[in-house]
C-alpha positions, 0 to 999 in steps of 0.5 A: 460570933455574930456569923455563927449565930446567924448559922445557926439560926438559919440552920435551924429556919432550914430544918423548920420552914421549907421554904428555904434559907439563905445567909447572904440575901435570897432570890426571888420567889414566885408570887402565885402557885404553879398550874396543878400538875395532871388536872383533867379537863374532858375535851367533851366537857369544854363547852356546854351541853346542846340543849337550847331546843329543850330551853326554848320548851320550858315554861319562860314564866314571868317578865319584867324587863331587868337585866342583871349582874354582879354589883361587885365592880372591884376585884377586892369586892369579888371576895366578899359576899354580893350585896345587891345586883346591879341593872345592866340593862331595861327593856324599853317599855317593860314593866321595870321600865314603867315602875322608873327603873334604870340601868346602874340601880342597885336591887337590894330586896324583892318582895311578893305584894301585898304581904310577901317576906322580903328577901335579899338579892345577891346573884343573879340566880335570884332575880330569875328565881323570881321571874321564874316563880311569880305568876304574870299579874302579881305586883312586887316591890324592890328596895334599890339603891340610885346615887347612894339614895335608897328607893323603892320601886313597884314592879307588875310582872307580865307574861314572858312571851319568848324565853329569856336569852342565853347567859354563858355558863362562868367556868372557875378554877379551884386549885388549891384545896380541892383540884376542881374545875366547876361552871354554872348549871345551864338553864336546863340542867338548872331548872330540872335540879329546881333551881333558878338558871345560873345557880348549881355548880357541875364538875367539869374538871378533876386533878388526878390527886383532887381529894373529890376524886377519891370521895367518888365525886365525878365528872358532871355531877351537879352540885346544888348545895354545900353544908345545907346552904344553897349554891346561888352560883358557882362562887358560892361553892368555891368560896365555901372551899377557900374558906374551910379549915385545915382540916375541914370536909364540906357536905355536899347535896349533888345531883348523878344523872338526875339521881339525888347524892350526899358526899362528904368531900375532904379538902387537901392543901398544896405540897411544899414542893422544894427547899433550899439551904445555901451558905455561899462558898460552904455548903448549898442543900436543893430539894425536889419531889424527885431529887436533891443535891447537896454540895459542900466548899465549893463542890469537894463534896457533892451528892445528888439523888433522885427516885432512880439513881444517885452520884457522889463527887469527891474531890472534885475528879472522884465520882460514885454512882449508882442507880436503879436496874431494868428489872424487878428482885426476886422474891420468895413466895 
């Protein structure tokens, strides 16, 4: 009694989750999704675009002396939105240097003095937003963090005399709803767009299936904002598709060789690819995108089929086959 209602559950979990189902315990499953099968990345695309002579002609705007990363230190952390930049490093004699700011604090907010809005740092883009648009001889006031004691700090911008130095574009992976490859905008893609340098997200790889592709989003195109929000960083474009609902389309504002774009751009979701029914000695069910086999007590029975051809086993010495022919049927016209 027990054994048959175990079946029939089973059976019945079967038909309802994909994932497969096994009366006497199952094997092990993997814990992460498989590479994406046919995800195009362009041999040309690998790297960045050689533009350091142009970078080093733009106009390198104001200098205060503050390198800075991520404060997210933790993988946990990397999840949820930034809160603050951390100073990676000050330059000897610099205006932060002068003001009393050290590696290891942490930028909360800048303001323009005497009586510009605060406005909060989250990725690095921001800070060089403000270098970059803050004339040499304005004074600006950072909230920060040392120790867990909160302060501020006066900072007096000076001309930057040499642009900054080059900060590898990041490069990310989004393989789960909408088959993309992105990196960072450089300097010169970044600026020409009107935003700060790191911010913007470029398509530098599309799945043969990615939904993006079919909503005409192509390679190189520069993404500067999703659902009217700025993208700071490529992250923000990648947790905006994490974070979609099932059905969800996100509004794209992008750049074509300079040309401004509005895409409404569909997100998909990963294909169940098999399942699985085994009731040891009974009866034992596999399917695939391209095949299946079911096998019944011990074998007497079993049928595989695939997209070209198929074989029925009876009796375990009785077979039947049959399969696809190298032509076409005709037709009438």
């Amino acid at each position: 009694m027990i054994r048959s209602t175990v079946l029939k559950l089973c059976l019945a979990a079967a038909l309802v989750f994909p994932s497969g189902c096994s009366l006497f315990g199952s094997s092990s499953i993997p814990t992460e999704a498989p590479p994406l099968v046919g995800m195009n990345e362009p041999p040309a695309l690998l790297g960045e675009p050689s533009d350091e002579l142009e970078r080093a002609a733009l106009d390198p705007g104001s200098f205060t002396g503050i390198e800075v990363v991520d404060a997210r230190a933790s993988l946990d952390a990397l999840l949820e939105a930034p809160d603050g930049l951390s100073v990676a490093r000050v330059v000897e004699n610099s205006p932060a240097a002068l003001a009393g700011i050290g590696p290891g604090d942490v930028l909360f907010t800048v303001r323009k003095l005497p009586d510009g809005a605060e406005t909060t740092l989250g990725w690095p883009s921001d800070w060089r937003d403000v270098e970059l648009n803050t004339p040499p001889g304005t004074e600006i006031e950072v909230s920060l963090d040392r120790a867990g004691v909160t302060k501020r700090a006066r900072i007096a911008l000076v001309p930057r005399l040499k642009p900054a130095e080059r900060v590898a574009a990041a490069r990310l992976r989004e393989d789960q709803r909408a088959g993309i490859v992105v990196r960072g905008a450089t300097e010169v893609e970044a600026r020409k767009a009107g935003l700060a340098p790191g911010a913007g997200a470029v398509i530098v790889g599309l799945s043969k299936d990615s939904p993006w592709r079919h909503a005409d989003l192509r390679f190189e195109d520069l993404i500067v904002a999703v659902d009217s929000e700025r993208i700071a960083a490529p992250d923000v474009l990648i947790e905006k598709i994490r974070g979609a609902g099932k059905d969800a389309k996100l509004e794209l504002d992008l750049l074509r060789k300079g040309a401004p774009m509005h895409i409404s751009a569909p997100l998909s979701h990963r294909e169940q690819d098999m399942s699985e029914i085994s009731i040891p000695l009974l009866f034992s069910y596999e399917h695939t995108r391209n095949s299946s086999e079911t096998s019944v007590l011990l074998g007497l029975f079993k049928l595989e089929r695939t997209r070209a051809a198929w074989s029925l086993r009876l009796l375990w010495f009785m077979r039947f086959s049959g399969g696809d022919a190298d032509r076409l049927e005709e037709v009438g016209s």
